[in-house]
C-alpha positions as CSV (number, residue, x, y, z in Angstrom):
1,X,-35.7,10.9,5.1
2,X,-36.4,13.5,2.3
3,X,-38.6,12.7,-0.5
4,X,-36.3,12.3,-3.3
5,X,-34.8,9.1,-0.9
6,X,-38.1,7.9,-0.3
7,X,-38.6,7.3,-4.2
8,X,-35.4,6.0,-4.2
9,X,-36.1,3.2,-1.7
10,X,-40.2,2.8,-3.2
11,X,-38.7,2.2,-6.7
12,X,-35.9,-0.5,-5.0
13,X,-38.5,-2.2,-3.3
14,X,-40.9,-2.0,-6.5
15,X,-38.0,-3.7,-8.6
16,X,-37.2,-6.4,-6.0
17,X,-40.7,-7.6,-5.2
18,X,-42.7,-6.5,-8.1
19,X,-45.8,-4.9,-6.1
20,X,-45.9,-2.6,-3.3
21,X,-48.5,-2.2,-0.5
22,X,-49.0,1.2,1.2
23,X,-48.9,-0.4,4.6
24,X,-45.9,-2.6,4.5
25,X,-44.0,0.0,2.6
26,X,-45.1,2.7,5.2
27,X,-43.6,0.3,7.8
28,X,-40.3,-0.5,6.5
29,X,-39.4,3.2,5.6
30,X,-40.9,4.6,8.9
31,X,-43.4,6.8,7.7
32,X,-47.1,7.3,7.8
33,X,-49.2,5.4,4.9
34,X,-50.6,8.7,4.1
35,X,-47.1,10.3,2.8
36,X,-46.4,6.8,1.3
37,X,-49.9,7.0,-0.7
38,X,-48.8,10.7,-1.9
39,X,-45.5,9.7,-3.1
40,X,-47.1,6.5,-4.9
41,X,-49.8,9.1,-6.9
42,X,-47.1,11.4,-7.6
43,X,-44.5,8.5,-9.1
44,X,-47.6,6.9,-10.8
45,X,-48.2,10.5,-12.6
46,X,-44.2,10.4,-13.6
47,X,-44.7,7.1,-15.1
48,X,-42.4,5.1,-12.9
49,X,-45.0,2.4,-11.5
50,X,-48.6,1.5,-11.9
51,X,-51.1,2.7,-8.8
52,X,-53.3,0.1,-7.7
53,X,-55.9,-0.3,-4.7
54,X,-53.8,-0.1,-2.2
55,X,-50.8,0.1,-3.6
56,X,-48.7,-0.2,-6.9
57,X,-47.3,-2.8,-9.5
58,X,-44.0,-2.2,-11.8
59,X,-44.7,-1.2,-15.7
60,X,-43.7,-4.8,-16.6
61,X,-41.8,-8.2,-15.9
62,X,-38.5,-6.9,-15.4
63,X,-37.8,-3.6,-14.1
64,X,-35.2,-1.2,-14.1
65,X,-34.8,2.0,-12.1
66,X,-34.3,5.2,-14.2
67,X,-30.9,6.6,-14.0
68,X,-31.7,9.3,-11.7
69,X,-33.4,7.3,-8.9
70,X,-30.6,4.8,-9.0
71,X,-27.8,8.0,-8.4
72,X,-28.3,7.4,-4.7
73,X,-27.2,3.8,-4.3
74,X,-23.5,3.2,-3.4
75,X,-22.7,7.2,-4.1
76,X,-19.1,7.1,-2.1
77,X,-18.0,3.5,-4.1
78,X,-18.8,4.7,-7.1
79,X,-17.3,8.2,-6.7
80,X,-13.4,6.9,-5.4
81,X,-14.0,4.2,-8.4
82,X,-14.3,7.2,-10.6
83,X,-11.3,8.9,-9.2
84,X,-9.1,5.9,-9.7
85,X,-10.3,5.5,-13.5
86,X,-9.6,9.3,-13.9
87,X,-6.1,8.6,-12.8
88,X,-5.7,5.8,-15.8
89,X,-6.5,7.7,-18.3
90,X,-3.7,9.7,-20.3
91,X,-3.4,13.0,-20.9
92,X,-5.2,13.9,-24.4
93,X,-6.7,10.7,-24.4
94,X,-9.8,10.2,-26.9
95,X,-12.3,8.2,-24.0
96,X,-15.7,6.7,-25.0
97,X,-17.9,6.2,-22.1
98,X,-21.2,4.4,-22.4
99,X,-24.4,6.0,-20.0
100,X,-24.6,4.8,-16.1
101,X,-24.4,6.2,-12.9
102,X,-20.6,5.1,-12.7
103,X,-19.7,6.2,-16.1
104,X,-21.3,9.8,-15.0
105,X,-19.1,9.9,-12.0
106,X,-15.8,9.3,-14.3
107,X,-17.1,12.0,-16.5
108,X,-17.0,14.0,-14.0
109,X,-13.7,12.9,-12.3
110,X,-12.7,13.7,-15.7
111,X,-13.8,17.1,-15.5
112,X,-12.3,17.8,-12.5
113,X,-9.2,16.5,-13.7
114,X,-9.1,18.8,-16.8
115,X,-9.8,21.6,-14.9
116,X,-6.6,21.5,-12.6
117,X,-2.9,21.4,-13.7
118,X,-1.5,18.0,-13.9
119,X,-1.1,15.3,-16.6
120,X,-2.2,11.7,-16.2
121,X,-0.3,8.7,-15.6
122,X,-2.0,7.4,-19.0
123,X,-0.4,3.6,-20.0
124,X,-1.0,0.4,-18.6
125,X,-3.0,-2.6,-19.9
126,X,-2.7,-4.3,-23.0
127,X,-1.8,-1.6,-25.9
128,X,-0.3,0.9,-23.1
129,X,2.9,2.0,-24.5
130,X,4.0,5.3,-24.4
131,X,2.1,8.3,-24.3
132,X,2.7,11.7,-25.8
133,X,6.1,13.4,-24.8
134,X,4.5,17.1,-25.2
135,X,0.8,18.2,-25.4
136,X,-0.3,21.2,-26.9
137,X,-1.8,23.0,-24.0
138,X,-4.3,25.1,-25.8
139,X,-5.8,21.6,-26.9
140,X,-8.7,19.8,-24.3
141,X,-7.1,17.8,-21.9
142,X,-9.5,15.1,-23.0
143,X,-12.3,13.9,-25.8
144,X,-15.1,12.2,-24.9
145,X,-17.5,10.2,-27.1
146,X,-20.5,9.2,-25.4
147,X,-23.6,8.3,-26.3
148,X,-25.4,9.4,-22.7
149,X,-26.7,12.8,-23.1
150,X,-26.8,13.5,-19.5
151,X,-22.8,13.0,-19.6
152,X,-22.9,15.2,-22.6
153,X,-25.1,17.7,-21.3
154,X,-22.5,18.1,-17.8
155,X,-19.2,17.6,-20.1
156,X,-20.5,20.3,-22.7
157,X,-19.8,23.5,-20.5
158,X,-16.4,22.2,-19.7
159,X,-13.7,23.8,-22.6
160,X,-11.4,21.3,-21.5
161,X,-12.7,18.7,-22.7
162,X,-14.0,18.3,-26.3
163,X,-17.6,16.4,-26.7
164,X,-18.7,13.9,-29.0
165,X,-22.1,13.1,-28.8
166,X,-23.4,10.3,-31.1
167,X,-26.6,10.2,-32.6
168,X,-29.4,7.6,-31.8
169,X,-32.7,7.0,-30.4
170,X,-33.2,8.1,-26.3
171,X,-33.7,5.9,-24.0
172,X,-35.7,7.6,-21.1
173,X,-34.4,4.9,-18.2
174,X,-30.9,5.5,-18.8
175,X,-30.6,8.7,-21.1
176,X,-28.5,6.4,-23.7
177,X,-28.9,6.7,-27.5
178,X,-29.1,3.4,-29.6
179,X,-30.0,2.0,-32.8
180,X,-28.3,2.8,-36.3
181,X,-26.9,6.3,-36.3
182,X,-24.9,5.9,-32.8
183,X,-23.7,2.7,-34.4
184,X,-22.9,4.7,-37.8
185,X,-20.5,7.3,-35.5
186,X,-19.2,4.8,-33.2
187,X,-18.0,3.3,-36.3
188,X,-16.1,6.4,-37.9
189,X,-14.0,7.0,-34.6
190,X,-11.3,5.3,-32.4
191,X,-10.6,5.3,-28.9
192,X,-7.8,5.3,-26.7
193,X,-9.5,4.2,-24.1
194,X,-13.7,2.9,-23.4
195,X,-15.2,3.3,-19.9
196,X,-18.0,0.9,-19.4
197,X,-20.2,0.6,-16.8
198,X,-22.3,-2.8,-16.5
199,X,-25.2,-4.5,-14.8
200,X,-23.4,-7.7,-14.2
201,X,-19.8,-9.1,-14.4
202,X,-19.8,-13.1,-14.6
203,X,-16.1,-15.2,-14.4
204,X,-18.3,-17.6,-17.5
205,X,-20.4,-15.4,-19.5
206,X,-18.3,-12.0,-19.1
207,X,-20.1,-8.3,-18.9
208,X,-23.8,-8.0,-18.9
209,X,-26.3,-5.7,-19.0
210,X,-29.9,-5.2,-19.0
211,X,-30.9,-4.3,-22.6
212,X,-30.1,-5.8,-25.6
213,X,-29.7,-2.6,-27.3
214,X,-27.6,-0.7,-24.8
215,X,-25.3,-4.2,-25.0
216,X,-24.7,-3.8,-28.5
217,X,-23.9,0.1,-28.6
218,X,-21.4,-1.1,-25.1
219,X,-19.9,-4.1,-27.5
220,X,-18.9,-1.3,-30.4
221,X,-17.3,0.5,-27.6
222,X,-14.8,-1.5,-26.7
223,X,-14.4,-2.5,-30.3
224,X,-12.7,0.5,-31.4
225,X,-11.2,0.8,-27.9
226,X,-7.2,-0.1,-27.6
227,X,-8.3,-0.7,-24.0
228,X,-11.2,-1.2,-22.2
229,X,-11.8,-0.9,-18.5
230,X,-15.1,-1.8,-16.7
231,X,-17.0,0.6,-13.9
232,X,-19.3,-1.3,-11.7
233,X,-19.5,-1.1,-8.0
234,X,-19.2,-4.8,-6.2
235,X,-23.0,-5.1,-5.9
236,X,-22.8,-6.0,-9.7
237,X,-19.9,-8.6,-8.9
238,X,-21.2,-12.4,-9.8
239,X,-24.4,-11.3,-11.5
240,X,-25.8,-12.2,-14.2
241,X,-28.4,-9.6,-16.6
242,X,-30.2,-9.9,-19.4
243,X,-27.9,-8.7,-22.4
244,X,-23.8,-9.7,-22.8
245,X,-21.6,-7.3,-23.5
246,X,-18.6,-8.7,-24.6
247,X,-16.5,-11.4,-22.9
248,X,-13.5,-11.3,-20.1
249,X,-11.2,-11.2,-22.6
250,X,-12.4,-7.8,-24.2
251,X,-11.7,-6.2,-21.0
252,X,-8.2,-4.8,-19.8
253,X,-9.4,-3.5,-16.1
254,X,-11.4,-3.8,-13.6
255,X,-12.7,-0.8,-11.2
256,X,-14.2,-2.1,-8.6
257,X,-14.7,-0.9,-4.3
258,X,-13.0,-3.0,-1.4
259,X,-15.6,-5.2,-1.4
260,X,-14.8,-7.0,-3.8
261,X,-14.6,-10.4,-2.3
262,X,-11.1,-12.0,-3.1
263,X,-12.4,-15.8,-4.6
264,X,-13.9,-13.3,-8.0
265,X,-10.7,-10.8,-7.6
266,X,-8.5,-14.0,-8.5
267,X,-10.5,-15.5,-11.3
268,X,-11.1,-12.2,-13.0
269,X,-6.8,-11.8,-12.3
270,X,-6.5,-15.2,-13.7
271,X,-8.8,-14.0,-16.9
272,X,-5.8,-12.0,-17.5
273,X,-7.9,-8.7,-16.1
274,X,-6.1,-5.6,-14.0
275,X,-8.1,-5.8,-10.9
276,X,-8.3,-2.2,-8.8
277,X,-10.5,-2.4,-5.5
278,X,-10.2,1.2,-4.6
């Protein structure tokens, strides 16, 4: 197990229990307490938990992992779930996408799409209709407004695609920019089409996520979106987090893996929702 994974699983077991203990964490990742205890100092100097005799403690009561620790979890779902949005989207499309691991995987199914030869299928889901009959070829294949700068910083290098980064405040868990002036460029731009991954997707209370803030900058999204399709692997299906996004109703399609289970792929069909299980 190479180190980066080890953080990976010390941070999951941090966020599910709370506390860790060098011993019992030594034992269930099969390693000696002594490279536990090193990896515990050196995520204590990066700020991700709190060292303690013994151990180490979360920053506070609820706890998310940072974007780049959480890149490892569910990798091959959340890559064919990108591939199947890419497929979705229409040639010259104007896409927001909000910041996530899932999100980042569409932006770069994007890219890879944008780089090859072939135009999308585009359509589909409430406000389809046609698409353009001829595309000037000297145009991106794609915009992208996003308010994750890692997103941006991988999409910027690409001349296919044309970048719009909105402003904002940084959030360090999840590289996303909030408050005022993303809300002030959100407002000034529509979208053909918004991409939004989520930390929970509930048949009653709709699309959640953890922060109130990110949930509000995620609402405007699909706002000025003619259609909205939601990212989330089926770990996400049935739960519940802190912040709602917007409602069932809001949302066109659903990306989900095969493991969907079928009871939540017929309410959400019922809800009038385009259910993929890729």
């Amino acid at each position: 197990m190479s180190k980066h994974e080890r953080w990976s699983r010390l941070l999951e077991l941090l966020a599910a229990e709370g506390r860790l203990d060098v011993e019992d964490a030594a034992t269930a990742l099969e390693v000696s307490p002594a490279t536990i205890r090193r990896d515990l100092d050196e995520l204590d100097e990066q700020q991700l938990l709190v060292r303690t005799r013994g151990g180490a403690i979360a920053h506070g009561v609820s706890y998310e992992l940072p974007l780049r620790y959480k890149s490892s979890r569910h990798t091959v779902e959340k890559q064919r779930i990108a591939a199947a949005v890419a497929e979705l989207i229409g040639e010259g499309d104007v896409v927001g996408l909000n910041g996530g691991t899932t999100t980042t995987e569409v932006a770069r199914a994007l890219a890879l799409r944008a780089g090859g030869s072939g135009g999308g299928r585009g359509g589909g889901g409430r406000g389809g209709g046609g698409r353009r009959e001829s595309l000037d070829m000297s145009a991106p294949s794609f915009t992208v407004v996003t308010n994750a700068l890692n997103i941006a910083g991988e999409l910027a290098v690409r001349p296919q695609i044309k970048i719009v980064v909105t402003g904002g405040v940084a959030r360090p868990q999840t590289y996303e920019l909030v408050g005022p002036l993303t809300v002030g460029v959100l407002n000034e731009v529509f979208l053909d089409v918004a991409v939004l991954g989520v930390d929970g997707v509930d048949p009653q209370l709709g699309v959640t996520t953890h922060h109130e803030d990110e949930a509000s900058i995620s609402r405007l999204f699909a706002e000025r979106a003619r259609r909205v399709i939601v990212v989330t692997d089926s770990s996400k299906m049935g739960q519940r987090a802190f912040a709602r996004i917007c409602g069932l109703d809001r949302i066109d399609v659903l990306v989900t893996d095969s493991a969907l289970p079928a009871d939540m792929a017929a309410r959400l069909t019922e809800a009038g929702i385009k259910v993929h299980a890729v």
